[in-house]
Wavefront OBJ file of the C-alpha trace (Angstrom):
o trace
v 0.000 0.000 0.000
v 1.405 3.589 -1.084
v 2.187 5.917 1.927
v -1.058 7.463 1.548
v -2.989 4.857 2.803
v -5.142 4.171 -0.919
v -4.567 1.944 -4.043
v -4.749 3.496 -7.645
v -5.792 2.321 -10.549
v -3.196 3.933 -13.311
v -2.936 3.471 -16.947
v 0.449 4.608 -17.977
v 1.605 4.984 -22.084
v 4.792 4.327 -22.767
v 4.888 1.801 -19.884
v 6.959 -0.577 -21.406
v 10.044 2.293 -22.052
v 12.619 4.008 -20.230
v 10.834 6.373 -18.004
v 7.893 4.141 -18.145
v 9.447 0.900 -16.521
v 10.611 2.763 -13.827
v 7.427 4.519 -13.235
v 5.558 0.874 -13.360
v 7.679 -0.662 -10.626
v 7.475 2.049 -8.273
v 3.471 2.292 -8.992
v 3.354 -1.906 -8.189
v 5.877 -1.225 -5.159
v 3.607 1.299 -3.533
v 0.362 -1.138 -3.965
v -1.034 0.704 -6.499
v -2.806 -1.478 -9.750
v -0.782 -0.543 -13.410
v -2.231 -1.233 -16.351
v 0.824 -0.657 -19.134
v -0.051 0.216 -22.886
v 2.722 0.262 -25.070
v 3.498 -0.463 -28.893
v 6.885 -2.059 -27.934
v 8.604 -0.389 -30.934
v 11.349 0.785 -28.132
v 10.041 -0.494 -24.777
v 10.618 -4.086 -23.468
v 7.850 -6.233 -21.699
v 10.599 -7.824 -20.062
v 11.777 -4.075 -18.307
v 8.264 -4.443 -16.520
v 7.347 -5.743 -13.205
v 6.198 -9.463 -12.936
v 2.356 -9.869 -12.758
v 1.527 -6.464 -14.514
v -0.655 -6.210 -16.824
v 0.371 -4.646 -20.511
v -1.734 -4.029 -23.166
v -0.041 -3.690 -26.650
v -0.866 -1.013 -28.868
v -0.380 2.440 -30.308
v -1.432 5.579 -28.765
v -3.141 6.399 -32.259
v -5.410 3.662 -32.415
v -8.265 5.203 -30.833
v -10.296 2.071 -30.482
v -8.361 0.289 -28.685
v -6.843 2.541 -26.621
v -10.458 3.368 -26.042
v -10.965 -0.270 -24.980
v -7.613 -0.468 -22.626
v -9.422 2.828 -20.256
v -13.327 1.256 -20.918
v -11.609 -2.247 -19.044
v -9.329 -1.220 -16.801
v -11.168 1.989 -15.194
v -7.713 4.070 -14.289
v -7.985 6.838 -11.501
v -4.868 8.576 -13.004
v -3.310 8.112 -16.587
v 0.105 8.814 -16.740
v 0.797 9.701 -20.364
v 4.611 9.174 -21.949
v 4.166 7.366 -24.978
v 6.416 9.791 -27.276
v 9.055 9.585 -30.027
v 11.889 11.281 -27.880
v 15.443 10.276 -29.311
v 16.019 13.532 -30.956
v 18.755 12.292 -33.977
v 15.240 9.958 -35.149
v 12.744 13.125 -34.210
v 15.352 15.136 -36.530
v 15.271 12.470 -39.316
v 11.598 11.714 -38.943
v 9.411 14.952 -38.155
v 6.198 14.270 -39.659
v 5.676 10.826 -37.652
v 7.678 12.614 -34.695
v 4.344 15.088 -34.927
v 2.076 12.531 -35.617
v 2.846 10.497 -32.144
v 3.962 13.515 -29.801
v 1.252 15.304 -30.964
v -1.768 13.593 -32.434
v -0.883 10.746 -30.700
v -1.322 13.007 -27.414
v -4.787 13.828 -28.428
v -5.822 10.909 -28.861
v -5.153 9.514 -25.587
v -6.539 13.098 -23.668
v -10.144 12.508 -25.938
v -9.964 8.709 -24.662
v -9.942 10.773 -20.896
v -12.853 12.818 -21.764
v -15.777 11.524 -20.668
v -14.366 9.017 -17.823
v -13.895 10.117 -13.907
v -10.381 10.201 -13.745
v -8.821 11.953 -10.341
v -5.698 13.113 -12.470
v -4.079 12.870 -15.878
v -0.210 13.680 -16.458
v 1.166 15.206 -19.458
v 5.107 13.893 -19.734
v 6.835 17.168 -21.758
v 10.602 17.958 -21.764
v 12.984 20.559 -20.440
v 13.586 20.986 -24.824
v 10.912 23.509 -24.647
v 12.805 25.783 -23.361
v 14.492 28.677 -25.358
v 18.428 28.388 -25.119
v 20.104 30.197 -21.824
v 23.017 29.978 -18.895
v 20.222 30.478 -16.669
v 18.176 27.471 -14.384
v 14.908 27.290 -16.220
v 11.645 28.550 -14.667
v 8.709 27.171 -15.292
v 6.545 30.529 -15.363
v 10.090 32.971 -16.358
v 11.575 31.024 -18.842
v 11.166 31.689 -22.103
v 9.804 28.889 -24.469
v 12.190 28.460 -27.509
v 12.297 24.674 -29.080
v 15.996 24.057 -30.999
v 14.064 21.303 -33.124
v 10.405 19.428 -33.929
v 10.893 17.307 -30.650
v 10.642 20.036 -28.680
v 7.995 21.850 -31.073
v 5.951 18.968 -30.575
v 5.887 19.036 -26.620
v 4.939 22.642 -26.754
v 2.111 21.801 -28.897
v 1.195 18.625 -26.182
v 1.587 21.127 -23.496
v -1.012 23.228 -24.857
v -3.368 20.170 -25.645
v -2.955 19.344 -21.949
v -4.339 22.674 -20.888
v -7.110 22.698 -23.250
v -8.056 19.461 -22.134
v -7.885 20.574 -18.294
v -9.871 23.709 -19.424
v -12.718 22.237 -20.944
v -13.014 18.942 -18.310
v -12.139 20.202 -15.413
v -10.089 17.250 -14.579
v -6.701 17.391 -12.279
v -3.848 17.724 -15.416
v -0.239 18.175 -14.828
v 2.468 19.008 -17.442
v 5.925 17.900 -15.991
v 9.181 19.013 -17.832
v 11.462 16.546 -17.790
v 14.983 16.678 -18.116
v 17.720 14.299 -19.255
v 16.750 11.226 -17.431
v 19.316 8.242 -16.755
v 18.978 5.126 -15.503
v 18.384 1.576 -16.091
v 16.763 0.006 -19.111
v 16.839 2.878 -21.313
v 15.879 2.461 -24.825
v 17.320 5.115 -27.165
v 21.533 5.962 -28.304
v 21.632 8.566 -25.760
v 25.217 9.788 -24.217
v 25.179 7.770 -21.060
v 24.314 4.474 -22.702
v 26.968 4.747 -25.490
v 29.327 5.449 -22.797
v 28.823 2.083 -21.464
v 28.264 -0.090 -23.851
v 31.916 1.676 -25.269
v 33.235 1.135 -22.147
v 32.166 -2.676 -22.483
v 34.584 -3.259 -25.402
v 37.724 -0.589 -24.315
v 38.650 2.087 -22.836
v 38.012 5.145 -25.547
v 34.889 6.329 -26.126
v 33.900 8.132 -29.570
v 32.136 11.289 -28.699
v 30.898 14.694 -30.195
v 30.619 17.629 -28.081
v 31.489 17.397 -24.381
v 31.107 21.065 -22.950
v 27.412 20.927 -22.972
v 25.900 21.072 -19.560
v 22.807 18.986 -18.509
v 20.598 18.316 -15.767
v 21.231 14.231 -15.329
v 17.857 12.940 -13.454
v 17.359 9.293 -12.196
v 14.357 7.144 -13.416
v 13.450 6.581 -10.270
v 13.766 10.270 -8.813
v 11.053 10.973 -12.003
v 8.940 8.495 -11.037
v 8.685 9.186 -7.563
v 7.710 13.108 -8.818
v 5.559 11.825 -10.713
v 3.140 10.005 -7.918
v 4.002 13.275 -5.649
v 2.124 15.300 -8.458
v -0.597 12.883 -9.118
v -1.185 11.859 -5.349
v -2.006 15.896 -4.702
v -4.434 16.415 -7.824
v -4.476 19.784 -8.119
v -6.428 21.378 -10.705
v -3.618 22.336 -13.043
v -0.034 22.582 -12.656
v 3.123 22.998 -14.453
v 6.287 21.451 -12.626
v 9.991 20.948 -13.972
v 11.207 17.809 -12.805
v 15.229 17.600 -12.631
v 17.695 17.817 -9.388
v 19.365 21.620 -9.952
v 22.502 21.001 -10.965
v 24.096 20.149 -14.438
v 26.993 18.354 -15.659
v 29.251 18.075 -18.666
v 30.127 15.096 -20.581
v 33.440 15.863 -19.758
v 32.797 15.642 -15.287
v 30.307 12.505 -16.557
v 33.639 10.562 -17.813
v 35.338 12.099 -14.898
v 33.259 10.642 -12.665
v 33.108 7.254 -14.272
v 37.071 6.970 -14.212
v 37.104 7.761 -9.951
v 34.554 5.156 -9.895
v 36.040 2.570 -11.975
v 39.684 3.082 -11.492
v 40.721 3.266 -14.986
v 41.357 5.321 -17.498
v 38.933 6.762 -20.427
v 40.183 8.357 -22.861
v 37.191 10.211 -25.228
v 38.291 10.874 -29.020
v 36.025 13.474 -30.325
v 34.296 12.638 -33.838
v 32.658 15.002 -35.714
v 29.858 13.189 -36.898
v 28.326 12.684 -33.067
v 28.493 16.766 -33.022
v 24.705 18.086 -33.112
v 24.066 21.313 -35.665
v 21.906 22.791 -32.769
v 23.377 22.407 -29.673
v 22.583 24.083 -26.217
v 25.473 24.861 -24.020
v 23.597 24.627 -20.238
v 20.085 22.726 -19.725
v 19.447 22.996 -16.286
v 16.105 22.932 -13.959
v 15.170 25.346 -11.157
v 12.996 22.563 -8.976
v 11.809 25.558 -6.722
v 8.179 24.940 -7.577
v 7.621 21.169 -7.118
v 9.672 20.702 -3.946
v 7.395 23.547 -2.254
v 4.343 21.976 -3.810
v 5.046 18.396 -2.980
v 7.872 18.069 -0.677
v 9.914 16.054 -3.611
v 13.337 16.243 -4.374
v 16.092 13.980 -5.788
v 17.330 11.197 -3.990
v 19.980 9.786 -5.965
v 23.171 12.264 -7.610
v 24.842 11.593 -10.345
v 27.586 9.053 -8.725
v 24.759 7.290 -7.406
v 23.050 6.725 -10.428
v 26.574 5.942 -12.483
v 27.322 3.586 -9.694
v 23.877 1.583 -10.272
v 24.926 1.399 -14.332
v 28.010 0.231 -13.621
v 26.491 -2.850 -11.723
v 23.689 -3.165 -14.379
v 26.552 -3.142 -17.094
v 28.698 -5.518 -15.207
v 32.048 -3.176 -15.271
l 1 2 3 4 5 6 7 8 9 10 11 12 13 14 15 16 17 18 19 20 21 22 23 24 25 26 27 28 29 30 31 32 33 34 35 36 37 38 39 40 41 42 43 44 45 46 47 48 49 50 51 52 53 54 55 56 57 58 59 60 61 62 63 64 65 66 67 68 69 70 71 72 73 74 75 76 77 78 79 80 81 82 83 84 85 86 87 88 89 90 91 92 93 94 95 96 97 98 99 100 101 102 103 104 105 106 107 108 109 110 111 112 113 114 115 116 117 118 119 120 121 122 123 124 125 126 127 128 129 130 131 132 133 134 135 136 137 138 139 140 141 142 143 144 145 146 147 148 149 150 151 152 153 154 155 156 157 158 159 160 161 162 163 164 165 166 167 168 169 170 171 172 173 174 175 176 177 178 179 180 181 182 183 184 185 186 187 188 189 190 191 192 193 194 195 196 197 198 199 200 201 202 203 204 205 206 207 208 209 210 211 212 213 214 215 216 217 218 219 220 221 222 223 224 225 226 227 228 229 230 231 232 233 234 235 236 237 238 239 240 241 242 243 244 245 246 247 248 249 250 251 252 253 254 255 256 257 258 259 260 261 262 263 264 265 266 267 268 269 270 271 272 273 274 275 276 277 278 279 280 281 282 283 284 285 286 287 288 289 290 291 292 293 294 295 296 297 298 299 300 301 302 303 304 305 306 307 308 309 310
């Protein structure tokens, strides 16, 4: 039973996926009942907990999406079913649209007409316009480099229509870069270890850029904070405040390893667009909720370097 005392019933997209696995086990751990729905074109059945139940399909079949809420009866749906590794979002922006954004309406008319207590919206700290600055939630200006983060704008706003016109609890949460176990996409942190698993170099473009690193399991715990208080509508960045280069991230992987890394830069891994700082202010959702991180970024390299077996 979750520290508040009540079960949930909770329908979460993307279950199956990075951010979603993580979300699923803490949801089971805290008594609550998951239902997963997930097209498995990234996500793994096998990342989810035993004895949960996962329904297969796309977020743009209505129908049976339609069908998954109609049987299961969720309290809160937790929506991150999204195309989000940006080199595929770049290469593919049309279907990149047609998921992040259609793909979100879909799922927010399937919440119309039940009685849900909350629905969350998972956006991205990409919205933001480029800056030194922590980003604010209700300062910060909005500023996409490319479609992914066009196309959580665009869900953002499809969130607050929806709140607007049901009158049902709605939160939009910013992610930022999230790490962790079982993640699904080429990002940086992976292709560190999985180089790491074969030598001691690591090919790599840019390593100045700073970013807001974020455990799985710090975001999922945020998330249940938001949806356990149900407030009418809210707006919350969810990262831990500080940022980090590529550069201290294979710092801090050699002090915890004991050997040496050496990175050789290539080119081709350089992005055209490229951000120098991405970093959260979490003022608004640790006063709201009482969250905050629980796990820095040794902690969370130290947990990859067990799941990798280095």
């Amino acid at each position: 039973m979750n520290a508040g005392g009540q079960s949930r019933t909770v329908l979460v997209t993307g279950a199956a996926g990075f951010i979603g696995s993580a979300l699923c086990r803490r949801l089971c751990s805290l008594g609550h009942r998951v239902v997963g729905y997930d097209d498995l074109s990234r996500g793994r059945r096998e990342y989810l907990p035993s004895g949960m139940r996962l329904v297969e399909g796309s977020i743009l079949d209505v129908a049976r999406l339609d069908d998954a809420m109609r049987e299961s009866r969720p309290e809160w749906v937790i929506h991150l079913a999204a195309m989000h590794f940006i080199p595929d979002c770049i290469a593919h922006p049309d279907k990149t649209m047609a998921v992040n954004v259609e793909g979100t309406r879909c799922v927010l008319d399937c919440c119309r007409e039940r009685s849900l207590r909350h629905v969350a919206f998972a956006s991205s700290g990409a919205v933001y316009a480029p800056g030194d600055a922590p980003c604010v939630e209700t300062r910060t200006p909005l500023g996409p480099l490319e479609v992914y983060g066009e196309s959580k704008v665009a869900g953002e706003q499809l969130a607050r229509r929806f709140h607007e016109q049901t009158g049902i609890s709605t939160s939009i949460l910013r992610f930022f870069n999230a790490i962790g176990r079982h993640e699904t996409n080429w990002h940086v942190v992976p292709h560190i270890f999985e180089s790491l698993r074969r030598s001691d170099s690591v090919e790599l473009g840019s390593t100045a850029p700073r970013r807001d690193y974020i455990d799985t399991r710090d975001i999922a715990d945020a998330i249940v904070a938001v949806a356990d208080r149900a407030e009418p509508l809210t707006l919350y960045n969810v990262g831990t405040g500080a940022a980090y280069s590529v550069d201290e991230v294979v710092d801090a992987l050699r002090r915890i390893l004991a050997r040496p890394i050496t990175i050789v830069q290539k080119q081709s891994r350089v992005r055209t667009n490229e951000r120098m700082v991405l970093l959260a202010d979490i003022g608004s959702i640790r006063k709201a909720t009482g969250w905050h991180p629980q796990f820095s970024l040794d902690d969370t390299l130290r947990d990859l370097v067990a799941a990798y077996r280095l």
